[in-house]
N, C-alpha and C positions, 0 to 999 in steps of 0.2 A: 416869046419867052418873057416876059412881063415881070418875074420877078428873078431872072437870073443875072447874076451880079458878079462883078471881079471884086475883090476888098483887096487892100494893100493895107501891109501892116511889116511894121521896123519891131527887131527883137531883137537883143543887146549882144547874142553869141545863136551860134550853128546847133548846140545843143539845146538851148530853152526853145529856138525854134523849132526844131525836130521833134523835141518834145509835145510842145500844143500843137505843133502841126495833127501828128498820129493824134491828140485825143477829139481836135475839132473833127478829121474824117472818121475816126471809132466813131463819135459821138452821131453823126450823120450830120455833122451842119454845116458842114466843106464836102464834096464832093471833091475836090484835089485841092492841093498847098505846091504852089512850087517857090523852091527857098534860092534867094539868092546870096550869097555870102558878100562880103566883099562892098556891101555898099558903105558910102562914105556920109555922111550927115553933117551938115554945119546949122544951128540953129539956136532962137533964144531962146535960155529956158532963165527963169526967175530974175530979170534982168541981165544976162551975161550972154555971150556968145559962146555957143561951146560946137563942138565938134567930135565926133564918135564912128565906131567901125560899127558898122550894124550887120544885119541879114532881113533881106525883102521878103516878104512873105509876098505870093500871088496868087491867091484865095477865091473858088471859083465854088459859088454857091445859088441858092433859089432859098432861103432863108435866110434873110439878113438879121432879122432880130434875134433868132437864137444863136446865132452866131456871133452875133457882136456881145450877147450877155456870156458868153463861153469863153472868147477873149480877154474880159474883163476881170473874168474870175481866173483865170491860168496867165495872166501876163503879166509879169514883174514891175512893169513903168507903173507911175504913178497915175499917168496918163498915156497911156500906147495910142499910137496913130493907128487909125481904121479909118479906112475912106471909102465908099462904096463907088459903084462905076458901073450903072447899066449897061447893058450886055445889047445892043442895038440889033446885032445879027452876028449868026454864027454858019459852022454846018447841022445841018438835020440829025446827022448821027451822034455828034456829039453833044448837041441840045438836049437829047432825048437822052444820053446818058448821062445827062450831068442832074438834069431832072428825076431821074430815078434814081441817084445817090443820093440826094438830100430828103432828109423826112418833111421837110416843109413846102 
């Protein structure tokens, strides 16, 4: 599976993620989103250290480019974290579905 990818992506509350989670899979360019509440973030942002409650995104896709331009248009950060993460090996069945949920 050559182009199936995990993306991980931070979004500020449960509901902004819930929200582009459902339009990234409507959309077809997530195959599943699973959200995790509760994570904790400490990082620099414009010289300062700061720190925040987030929620993970764990984004399982075979289109990474329309995917990442779909986040960019629906996620609030100025810069939102996307990170992609080839997909090495899976199971068969679930490679196969994950591939026939993404249009890409």
């Amino acid at each position: 599976m050559e182009n199936a990818m995990v993306v991980l992506c931070t979004f500020p509350d449960i509901e902004q993620a819930r929200q582009i989670g459902a339009a990234l899979v409507e959309r077809q360019v997530a195959a599943c989103v699973n959200l995790l509440p509760g994570v904790e973030s400490i990082y620099r942002w414009e010289g300062k250290v700061e720190q925040a409650s987030e929620v993970m995104g764990i984004i399982k896709t075979t289109c990474y480019p329309e995917l990442e331009a779909a986040i960019r248009e629906l996620h609030p950060y100025e810069v939102p974290e996307i990170l992609a993460l080839p997909i090495a090996a899976g199971s068969t069945g679930y490679l196969e579905w994950l591939v026939a949920s993404c249009r890409g």
